[in-house]
C-alpha positions in Angstrom: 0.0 0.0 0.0 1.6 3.5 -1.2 2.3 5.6 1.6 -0.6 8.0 2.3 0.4 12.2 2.0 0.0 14.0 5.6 -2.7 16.0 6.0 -0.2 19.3 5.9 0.7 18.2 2.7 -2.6 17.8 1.0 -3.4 21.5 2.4 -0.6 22.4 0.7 -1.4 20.9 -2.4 -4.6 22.6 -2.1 -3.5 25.9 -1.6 -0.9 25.6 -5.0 -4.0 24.6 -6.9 -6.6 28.0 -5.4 -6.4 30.9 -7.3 -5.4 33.9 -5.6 -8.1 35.7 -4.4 -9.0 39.4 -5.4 -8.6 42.1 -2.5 -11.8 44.4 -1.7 -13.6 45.8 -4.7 -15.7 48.1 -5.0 -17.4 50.6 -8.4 -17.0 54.1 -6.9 -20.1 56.5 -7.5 -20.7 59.9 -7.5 -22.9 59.0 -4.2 -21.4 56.3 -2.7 -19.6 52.4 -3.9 -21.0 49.2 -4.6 -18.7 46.5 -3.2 -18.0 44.2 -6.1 -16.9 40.0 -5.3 -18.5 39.2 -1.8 -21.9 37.7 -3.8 -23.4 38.3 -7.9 -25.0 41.1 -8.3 -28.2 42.0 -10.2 -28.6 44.6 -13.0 -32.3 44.9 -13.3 -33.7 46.3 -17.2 -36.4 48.6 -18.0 -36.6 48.9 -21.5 -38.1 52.2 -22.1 -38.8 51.2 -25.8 -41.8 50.0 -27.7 -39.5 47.5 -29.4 -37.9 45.3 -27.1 -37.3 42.0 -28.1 -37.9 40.5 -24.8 -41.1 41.7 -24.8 -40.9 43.9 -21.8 -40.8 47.3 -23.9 -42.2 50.1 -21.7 -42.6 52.7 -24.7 -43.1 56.2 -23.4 -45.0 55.5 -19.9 -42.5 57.2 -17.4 -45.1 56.0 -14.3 -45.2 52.6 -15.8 -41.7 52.4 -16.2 -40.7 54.1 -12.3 -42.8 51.3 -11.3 -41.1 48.8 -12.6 -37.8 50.1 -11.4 -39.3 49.8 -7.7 -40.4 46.4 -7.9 -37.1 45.2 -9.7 -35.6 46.6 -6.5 -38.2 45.2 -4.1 -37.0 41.4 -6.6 -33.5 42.2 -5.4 -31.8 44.6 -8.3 -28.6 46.2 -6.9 -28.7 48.4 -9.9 -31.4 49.7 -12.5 -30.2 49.9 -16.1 -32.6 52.0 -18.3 -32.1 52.1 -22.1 -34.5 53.8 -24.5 -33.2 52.2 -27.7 -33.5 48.5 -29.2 -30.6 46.7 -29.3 -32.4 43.7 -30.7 -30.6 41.7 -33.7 -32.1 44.1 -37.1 -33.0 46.8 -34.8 -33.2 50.5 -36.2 -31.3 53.4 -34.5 -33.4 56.2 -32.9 -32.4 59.8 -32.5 -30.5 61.6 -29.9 -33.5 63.6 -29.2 -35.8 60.8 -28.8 -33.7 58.0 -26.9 -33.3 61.7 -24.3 -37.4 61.7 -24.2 -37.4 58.8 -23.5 -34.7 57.4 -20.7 -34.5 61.3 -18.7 -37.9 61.3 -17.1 -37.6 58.0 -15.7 -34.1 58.1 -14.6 -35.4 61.8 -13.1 -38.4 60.1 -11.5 -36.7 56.9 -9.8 -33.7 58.9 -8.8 -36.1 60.9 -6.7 -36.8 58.2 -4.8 -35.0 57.9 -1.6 -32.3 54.9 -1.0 -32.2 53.8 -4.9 -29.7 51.9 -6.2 -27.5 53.4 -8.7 -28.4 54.2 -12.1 -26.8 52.9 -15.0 -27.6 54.5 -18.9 -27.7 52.0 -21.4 -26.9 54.0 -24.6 -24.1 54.3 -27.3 -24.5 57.8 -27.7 -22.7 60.2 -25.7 -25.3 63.2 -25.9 -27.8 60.7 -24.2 -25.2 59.7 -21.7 -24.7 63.7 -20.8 -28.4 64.1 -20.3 -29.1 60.7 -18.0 -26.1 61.4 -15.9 -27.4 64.8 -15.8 -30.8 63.0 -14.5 -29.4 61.3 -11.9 -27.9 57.8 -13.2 -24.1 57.1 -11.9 -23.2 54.4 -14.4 -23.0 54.6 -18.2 -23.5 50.8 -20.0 -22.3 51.0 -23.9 -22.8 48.0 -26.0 -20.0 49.3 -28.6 -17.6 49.4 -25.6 -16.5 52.9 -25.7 -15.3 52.8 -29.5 -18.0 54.6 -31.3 -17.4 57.3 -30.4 -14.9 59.0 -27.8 -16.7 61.0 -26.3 -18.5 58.3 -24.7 -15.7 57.5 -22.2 -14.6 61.6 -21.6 -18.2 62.0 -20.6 -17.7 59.2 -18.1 -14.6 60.0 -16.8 -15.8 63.9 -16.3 -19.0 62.9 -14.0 -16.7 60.3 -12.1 -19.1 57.5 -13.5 -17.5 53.8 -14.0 -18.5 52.6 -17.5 -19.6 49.0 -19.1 -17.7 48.3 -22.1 -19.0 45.6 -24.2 -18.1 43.5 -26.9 -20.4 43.9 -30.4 -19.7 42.7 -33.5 -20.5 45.7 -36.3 -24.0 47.1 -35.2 -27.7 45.9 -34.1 -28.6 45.6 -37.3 -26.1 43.5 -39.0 -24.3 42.0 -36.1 -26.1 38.2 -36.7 -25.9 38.4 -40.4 -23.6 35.7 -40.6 -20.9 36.7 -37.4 -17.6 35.3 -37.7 -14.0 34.8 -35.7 -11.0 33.2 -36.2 -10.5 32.4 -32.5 -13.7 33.6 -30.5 -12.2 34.0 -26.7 -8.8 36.3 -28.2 -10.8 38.2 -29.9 -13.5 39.1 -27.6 -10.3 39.6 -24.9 -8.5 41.8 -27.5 -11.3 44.0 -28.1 -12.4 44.5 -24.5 -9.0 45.6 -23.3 -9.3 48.3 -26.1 -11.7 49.6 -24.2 -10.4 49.3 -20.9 -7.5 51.5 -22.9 -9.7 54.1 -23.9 -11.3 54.3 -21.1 -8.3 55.0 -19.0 -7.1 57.4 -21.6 -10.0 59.6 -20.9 -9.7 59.9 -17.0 -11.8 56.5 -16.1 -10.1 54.6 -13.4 -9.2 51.4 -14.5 -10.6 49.1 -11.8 -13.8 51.3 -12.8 -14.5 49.6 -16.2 -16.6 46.8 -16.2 -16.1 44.4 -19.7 -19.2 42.1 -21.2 -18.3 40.0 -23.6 -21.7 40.5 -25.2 -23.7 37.3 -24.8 -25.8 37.5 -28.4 -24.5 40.9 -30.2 -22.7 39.5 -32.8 -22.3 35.6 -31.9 -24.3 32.6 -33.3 -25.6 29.9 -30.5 -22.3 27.6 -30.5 -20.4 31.1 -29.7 -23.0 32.2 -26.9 -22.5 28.6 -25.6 -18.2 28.8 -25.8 -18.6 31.8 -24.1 -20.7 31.1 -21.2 -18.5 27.8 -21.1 -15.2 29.6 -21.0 -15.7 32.8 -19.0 -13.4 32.3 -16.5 -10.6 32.6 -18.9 -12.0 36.6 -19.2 -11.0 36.9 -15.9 -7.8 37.0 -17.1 -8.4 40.8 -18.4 -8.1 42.0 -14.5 -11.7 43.8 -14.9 -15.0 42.9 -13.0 -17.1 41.4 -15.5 -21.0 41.4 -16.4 -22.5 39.0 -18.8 -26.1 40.0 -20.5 -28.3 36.6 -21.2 -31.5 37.3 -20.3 -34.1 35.5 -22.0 -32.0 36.1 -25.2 -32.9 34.0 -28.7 -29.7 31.0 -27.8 -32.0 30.1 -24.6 -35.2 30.3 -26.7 -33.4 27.5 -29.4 -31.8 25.2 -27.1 -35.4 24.8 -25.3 -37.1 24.1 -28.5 -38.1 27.1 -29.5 -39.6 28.9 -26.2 -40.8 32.9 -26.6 -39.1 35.4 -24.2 -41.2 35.2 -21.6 -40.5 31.6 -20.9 -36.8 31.5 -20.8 -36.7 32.5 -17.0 -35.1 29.2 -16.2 -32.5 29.0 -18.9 -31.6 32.5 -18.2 -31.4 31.6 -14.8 -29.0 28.0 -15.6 -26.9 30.5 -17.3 -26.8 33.1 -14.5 -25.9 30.2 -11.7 -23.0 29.2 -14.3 -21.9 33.2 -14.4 -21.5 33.3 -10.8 -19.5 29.9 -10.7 -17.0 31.4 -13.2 -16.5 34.3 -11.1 -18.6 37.1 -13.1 -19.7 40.2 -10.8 -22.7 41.4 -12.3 -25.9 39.7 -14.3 -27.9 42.1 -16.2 -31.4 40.4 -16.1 -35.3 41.4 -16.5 -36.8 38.6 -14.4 -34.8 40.1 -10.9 -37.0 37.6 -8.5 -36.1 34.0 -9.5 -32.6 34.9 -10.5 -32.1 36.5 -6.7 -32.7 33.4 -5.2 -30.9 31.4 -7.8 -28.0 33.4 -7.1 -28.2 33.5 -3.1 -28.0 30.0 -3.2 -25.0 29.6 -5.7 -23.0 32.3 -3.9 -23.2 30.5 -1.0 -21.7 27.7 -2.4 -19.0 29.2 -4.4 -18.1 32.3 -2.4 -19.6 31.8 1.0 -22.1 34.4 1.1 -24.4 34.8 3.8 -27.3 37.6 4.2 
């Protein structure tokens, strides 16, 4: 019988094999932090759009759309992210002027409200940006990752607001038109720490810039599934990281064909997976069930307790 390893040794085994753990993290706001890494936390949407592909477009009712934004906090959101334009594969762009009519008096309205969460804009544009930071939102979320256009990140970095960069292949309306990459996980890596770079060009801290590869924009299903599979290796970029699946069209196919509405438990499989590869933030329209997904699966994988 081979001689057994001491029970020092096997520790030490164990510790070679851990990753090192992160120190305290935290996004810094204009009115306050969010501590990142002690358990996932929940981006709640309100899509103040008549277009949504989820299905959970708003349109233009601002006392519709507070509402939501409470109860998304009473689910358990740590932070509301309100967008007024589609993002949806084949989706049109809308003006300045509109996508500003739309997101300011409901950012205006829920920031009113006293102990909200923070505010993030989703937007590409950096006028819209000005206006809903103006309104009271503390975060800016851009799906072209801060390469549109440069003002983006300035704006940003001038109202001391941490920014999500995410990855998109060309546009909303011809990123699934065929999307294509030589080596998926490199070039999604490569393109995010462009924008980490740009972003610290323009005054952002770097431990402020939140990277998403961009679950769907741009990636068929067997790239949405690599992705989800391999997310860990993002980690590698040194950023806190948010992934985006809710309900999206991947979920939909691999459970036979579902509508929007019913993908709360794929979206939630996926979510569970997110946290067990380390990802801080899930951006997510059904708040409740994923909550108490995610309580349970931080427990088991970081040791959370309420």
């Amino acid at each position: 019988m081979p001689d057994l390893p001491t029970l020092d040794a096997l520790r030490a085994r164990l510790d070679a094999l851990a990753p090192p753990r992160a120190g305290p993290r935290a996004l810094r706001l204009p009115n306050g932090t969010l501590p990142l890494g002690r358990r996932t936390l929940i981006m709640g949407i309100i899509n103040v759009t008549p277009d949504s592909f989820s299905g959970d477009g708003l349109g233009g009712d601002v006392a519709v759309a507070i509402a939501r934004g409470r109860q998304l906090i009473a689910d358990g959101a740590d932070i509301l992210d309100v967008g007024g334009e589609s993002t949806r594969p084949g989706a049109e762009e809308v003006s300045v002027s509109e996508e500003i009519r739309r997101v300011v008096p409901v950012i205006e309205g829920l920031a009113r409200d006293g102990g909200m969460p923070p505010i993030s804009i989703d937007t590409c544009k950096p006028e819209v940006a000005r206006a809903a930071l103006a309104a009271g939102a503390t975060i800016v979320n851009d799906i072209t990752g801060l390469q549109r256009d440069p003002r983006m990140a300035r704006i940003a970095a001038e109202h001391g607001a941490p920014v999500v960069a995410m990855h998109i292949l060309g546009s909303p309306k011809t990123m699934q038109q065929n999307p294509t990459y030589r080596s998926l996980i490199p070039e999604i890596a490569e393109y995010l720490a462009v924008s980490v770079e740009t972003a610290v060009m323009a005054g952002v801290p770097r431990d402020q810039v939140v990277v998403d590869p961009g679950i769907g924009f741009g990636k068929t299903l067997q790239h949405n599934l690599e992705l989800i599979r391999k997310l860990h290796l993002l980690r590698a970029l040194g950023q806190p990281l948010l992934i985006g699946t809710s309900r999206k069209a991947f979920i939909g196919r691999i459970l036979g064909g579902l509508p929007p509405a019913e993908r709360v438990e794929g979206t939630m499989a996926t979510c569970v997976l997110a946290a067990a590869a380390g990802v801080d933030i899930v951006r997510v329209h059904d708040v409740g069930p994923i909550a108490r997904a995610l309580r349970v699966a931080d427990a088991v994988v970081r040791g959370y307790e309420e």
